[in-house]
Backbone as a ProteinNet text record, in pm:
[ID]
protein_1_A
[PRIMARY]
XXXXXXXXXXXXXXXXXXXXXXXXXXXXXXXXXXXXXXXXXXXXXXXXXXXXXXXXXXXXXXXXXXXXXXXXXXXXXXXXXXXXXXXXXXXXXXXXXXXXXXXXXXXXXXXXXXXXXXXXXXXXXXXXXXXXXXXXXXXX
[TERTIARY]
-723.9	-619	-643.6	-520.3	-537.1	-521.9	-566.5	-561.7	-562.7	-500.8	-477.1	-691.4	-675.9	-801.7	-742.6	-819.4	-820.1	-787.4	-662.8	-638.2	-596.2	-616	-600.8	-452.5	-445.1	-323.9	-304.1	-166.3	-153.6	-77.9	-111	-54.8	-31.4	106	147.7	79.7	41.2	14.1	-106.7	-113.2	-237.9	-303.2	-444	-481.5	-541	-510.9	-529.2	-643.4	-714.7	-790.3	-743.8	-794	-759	-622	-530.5	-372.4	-357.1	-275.6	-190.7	-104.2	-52.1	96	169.7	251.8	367.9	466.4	460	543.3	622.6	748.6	869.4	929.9	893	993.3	1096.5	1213.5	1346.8	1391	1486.7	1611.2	1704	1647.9	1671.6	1604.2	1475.5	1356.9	1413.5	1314.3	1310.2	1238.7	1281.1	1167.7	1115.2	952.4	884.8	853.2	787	790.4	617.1	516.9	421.1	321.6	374.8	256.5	234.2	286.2	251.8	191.8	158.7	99.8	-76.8	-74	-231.4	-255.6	-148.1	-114.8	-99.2	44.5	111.9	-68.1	-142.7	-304.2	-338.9	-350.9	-481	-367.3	-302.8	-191.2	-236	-160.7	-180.4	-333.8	-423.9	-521.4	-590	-532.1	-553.1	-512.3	-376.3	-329.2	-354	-451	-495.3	-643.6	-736.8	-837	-815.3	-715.5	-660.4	-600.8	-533.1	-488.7	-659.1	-713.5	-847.4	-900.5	-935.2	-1030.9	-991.5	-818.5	-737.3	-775.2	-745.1	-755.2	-884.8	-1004.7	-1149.8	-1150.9	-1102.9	-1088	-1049	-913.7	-831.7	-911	-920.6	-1069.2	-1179.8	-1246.4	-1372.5	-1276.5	-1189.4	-1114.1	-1073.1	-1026.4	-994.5	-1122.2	-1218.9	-1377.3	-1401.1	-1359.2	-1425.3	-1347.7	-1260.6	-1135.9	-1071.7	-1072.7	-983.4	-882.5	-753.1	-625.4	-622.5	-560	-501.2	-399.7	-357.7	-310.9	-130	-45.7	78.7	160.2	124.7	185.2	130.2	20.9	-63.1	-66.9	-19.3	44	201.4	256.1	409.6	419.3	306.6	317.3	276.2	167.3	64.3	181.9	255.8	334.1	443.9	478.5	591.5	574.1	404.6	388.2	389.3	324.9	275.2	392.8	451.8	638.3	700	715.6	726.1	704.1	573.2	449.3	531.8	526	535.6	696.9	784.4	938.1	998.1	887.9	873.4	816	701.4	615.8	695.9	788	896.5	889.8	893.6	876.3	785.3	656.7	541.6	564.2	645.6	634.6	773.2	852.5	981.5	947.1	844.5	801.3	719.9	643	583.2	656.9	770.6	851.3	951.9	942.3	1018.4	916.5	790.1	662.4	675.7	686	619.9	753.4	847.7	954.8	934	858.7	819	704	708.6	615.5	470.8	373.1	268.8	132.4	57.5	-51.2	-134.4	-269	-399.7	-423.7	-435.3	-494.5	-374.7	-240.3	-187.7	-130.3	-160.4	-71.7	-242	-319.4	-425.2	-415.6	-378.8	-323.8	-223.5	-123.1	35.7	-26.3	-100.5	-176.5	-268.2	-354.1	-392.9	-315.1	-197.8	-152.4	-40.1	-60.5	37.2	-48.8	-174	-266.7	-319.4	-300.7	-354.9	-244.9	-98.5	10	20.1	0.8	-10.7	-102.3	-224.6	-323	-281	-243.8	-160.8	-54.4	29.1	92.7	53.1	-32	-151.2	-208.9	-280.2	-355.1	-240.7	-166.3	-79.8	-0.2	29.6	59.6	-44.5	-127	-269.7	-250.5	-258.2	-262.7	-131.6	-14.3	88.3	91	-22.3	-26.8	-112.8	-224.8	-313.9	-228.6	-154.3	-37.3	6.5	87.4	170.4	123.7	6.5	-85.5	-105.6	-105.1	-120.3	12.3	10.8	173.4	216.1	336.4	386	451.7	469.7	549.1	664.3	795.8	889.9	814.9	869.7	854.5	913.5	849.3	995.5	1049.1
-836.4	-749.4	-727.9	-726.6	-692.1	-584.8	-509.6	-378.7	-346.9	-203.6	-201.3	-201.4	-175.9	-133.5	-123.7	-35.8	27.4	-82.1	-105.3	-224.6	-314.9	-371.3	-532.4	-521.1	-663.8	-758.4	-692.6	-668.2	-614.9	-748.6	-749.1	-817.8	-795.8	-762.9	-703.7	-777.7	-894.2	-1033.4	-961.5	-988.9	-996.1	-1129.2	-1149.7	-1241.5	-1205.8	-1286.7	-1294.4	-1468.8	-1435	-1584.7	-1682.1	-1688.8	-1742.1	-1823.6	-1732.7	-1752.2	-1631.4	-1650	-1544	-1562.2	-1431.2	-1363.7	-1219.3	-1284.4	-1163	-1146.1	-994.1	-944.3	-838.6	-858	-750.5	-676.6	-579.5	-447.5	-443.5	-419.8	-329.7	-353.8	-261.3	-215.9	-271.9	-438.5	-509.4	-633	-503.9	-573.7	-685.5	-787.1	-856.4	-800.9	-823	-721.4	-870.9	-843.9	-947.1	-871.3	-1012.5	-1019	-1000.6	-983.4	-933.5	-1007.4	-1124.8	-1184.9	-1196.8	-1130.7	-1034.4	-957.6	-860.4	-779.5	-728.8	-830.5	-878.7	-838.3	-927.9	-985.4	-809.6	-739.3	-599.1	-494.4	-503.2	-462.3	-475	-588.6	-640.3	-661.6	-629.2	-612.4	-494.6	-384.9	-228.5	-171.3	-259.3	-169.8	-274	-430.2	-440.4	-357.9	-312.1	-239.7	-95.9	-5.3	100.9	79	12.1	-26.4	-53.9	-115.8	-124.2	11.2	75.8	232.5	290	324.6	381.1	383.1	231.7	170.6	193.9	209.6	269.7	404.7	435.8	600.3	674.5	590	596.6	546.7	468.4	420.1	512.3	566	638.5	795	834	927.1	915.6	788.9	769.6	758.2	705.9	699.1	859.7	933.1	1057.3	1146	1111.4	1187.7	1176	1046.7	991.8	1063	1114.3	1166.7	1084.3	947.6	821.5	837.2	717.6	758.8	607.2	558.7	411.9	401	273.3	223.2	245.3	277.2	349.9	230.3	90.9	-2.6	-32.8	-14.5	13.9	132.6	241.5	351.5	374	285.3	293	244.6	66.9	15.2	46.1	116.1	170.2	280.2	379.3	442.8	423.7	271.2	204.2	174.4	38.9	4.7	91.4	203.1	316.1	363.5	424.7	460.9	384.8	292.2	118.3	169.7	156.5	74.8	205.2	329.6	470.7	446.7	430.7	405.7	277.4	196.4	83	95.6	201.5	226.3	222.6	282.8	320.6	187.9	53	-53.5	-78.8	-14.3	-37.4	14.9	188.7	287.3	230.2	179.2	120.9	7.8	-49.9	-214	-148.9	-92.9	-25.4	54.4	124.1	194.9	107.8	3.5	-115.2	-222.2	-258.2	-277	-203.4	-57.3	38.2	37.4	-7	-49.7	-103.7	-231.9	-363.8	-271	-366.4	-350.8	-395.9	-338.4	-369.3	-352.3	-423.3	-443.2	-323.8	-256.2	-183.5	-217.7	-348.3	-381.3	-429.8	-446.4	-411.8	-268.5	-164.1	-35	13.6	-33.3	21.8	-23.1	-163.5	-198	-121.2	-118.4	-88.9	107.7	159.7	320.8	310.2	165.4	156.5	135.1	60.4	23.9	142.1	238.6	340	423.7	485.5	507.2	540.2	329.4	336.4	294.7	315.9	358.9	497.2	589.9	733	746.8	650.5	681.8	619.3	534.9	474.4	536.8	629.5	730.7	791.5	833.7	1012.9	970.2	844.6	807.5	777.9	723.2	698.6	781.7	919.8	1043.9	1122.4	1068.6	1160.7	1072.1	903.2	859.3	916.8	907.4	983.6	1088.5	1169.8	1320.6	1366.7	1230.4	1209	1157	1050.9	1019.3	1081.8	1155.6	1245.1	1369.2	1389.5	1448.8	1426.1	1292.9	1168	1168.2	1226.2	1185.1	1074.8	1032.6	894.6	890.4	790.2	775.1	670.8	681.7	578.2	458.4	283	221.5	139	38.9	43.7	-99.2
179.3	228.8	376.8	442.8	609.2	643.6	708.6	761.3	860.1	911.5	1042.5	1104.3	1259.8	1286.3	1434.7	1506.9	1646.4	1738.1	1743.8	1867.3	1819.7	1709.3	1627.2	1596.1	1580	1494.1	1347	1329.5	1189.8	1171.3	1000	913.2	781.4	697.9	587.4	461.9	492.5	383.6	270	203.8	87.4	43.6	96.5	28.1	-104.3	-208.5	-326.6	-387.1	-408.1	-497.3	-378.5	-250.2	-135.4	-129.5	-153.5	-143.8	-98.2	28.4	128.5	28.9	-9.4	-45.4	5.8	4.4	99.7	-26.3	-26.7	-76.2	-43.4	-84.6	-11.4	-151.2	-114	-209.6	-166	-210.7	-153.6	-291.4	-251.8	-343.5	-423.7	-445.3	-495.1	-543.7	-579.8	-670.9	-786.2	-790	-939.5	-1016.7	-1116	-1248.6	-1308	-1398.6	-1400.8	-1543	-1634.9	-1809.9	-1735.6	-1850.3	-1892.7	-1810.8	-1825.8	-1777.2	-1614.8	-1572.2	-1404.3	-1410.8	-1510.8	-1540.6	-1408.4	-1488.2	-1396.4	-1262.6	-1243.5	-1054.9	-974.8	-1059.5	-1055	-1038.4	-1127.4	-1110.5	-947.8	-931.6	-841.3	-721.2	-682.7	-601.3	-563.5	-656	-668.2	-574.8	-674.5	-641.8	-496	-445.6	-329.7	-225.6	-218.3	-105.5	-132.8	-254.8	-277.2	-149.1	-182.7	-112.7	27.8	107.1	167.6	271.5	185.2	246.8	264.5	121.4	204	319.7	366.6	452.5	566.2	604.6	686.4	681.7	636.8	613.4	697.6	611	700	856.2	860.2	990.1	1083.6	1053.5	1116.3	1142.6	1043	1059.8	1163.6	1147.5	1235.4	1340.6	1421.8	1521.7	1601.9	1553.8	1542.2	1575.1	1481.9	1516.3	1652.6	1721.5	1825	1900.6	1922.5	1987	2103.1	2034.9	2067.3	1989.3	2044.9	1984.9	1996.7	1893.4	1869	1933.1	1988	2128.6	2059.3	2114.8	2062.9	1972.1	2033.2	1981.9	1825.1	1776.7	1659.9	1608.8	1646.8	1590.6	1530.8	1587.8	1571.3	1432	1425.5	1349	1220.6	1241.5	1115.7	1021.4	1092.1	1078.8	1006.1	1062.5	986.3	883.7	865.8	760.8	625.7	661	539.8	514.2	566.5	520	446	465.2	436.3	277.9	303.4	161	38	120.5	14.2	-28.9	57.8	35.8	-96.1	-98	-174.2	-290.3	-324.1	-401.4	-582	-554.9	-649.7	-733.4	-707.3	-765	-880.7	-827.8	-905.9	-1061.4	-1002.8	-1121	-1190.7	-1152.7	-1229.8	-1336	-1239.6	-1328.3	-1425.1	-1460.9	-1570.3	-1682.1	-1606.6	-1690.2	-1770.9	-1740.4	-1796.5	-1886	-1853.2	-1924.5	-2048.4	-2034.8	-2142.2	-2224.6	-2210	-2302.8	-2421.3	-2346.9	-2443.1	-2525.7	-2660	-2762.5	-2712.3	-2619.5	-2594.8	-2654.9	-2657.3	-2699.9	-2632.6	-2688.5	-2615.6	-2520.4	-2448.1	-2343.7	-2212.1	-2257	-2188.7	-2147.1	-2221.8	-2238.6	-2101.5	-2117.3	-2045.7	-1896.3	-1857	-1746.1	-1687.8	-1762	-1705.1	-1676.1	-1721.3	-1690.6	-1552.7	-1581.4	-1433.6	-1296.4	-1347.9	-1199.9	-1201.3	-1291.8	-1278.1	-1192.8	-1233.6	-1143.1	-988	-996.2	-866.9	-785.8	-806.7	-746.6	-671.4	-799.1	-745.5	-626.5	-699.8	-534.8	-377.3	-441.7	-301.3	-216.1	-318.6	-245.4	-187	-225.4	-190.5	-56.6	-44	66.6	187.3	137.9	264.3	268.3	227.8	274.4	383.9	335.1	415.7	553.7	540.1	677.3	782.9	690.9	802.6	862.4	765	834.8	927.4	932.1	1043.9	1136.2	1145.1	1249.6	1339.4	1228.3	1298.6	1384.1	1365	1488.7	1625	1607.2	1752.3	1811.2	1967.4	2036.4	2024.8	1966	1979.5	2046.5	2178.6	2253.3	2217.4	2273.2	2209.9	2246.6	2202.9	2185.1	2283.2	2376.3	2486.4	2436.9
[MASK]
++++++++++++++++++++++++++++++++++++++++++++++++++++++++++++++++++++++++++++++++++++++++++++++++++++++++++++++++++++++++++++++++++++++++++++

């Protein structure tokens, strides 16, 4: 997973089992049969791990009473809005999962990536509210 960091190149991509994948939420999600299941997991809890490490970052950055360069603030800002505005996907695809007649070990997945959805919200609520502390200047 790519993450922001103090100055650097952002990139939305997820590597997965050394395959870059990009994925786009909107409002005109595909819905996926069971056997995504997996992927919907280790997705979830990549860009959960992901928000953290940000999160810490953004923290140790902040401690230092440095401010990330505005052009990497705008973006970080975007992305996480982004990620939380989109999130809705995760909890839909499960609520449509938990339809189906599932097995124990899937009913335990589709709870995890329900999970570590919620956490993904939570954290990237916290990073915006560290954000939004930092003056942002427009964007020229």
């Amino acid at each position: 997973m790519v993450v922001f960091y103090h100055g650097s190149i952002f990139n939305q991509s997820l590597l997965l089992n050394n395959r870059r994948l990009t994925f786009v939420m909107a409002n005109d999600a595909n819905w996926y049969g069971l056997n995504m299941l997996p992927l919907y997991v280790e997705m979830s809890e990549g860009y959960l791990e992901a928000a953290m490490e940000q999160l810490k970052r953004l923290q140790q950055v902040l401690a230092r009473c440095e401010l990330p360069d505005n052009k990497t603030l705008h973006a970080m800002v975007k992305f996480h809005q982004t990620q939380n505005e989109n999130n809705w996907v995760f909890f839909e695809q499960c609520k449509r999962w938990r339809n189906d007649n599932l097995d124990d070990e899937a009913l335990r997945l589709v709870a995890r990536l329900e999970k570590s959805a919620a956490q993904l919200e939570a954290v990237n609520g916290q990073i915006l509210a560290l954000a939004s502390r930092i003056p942002l200047a427009p964007l020229k």
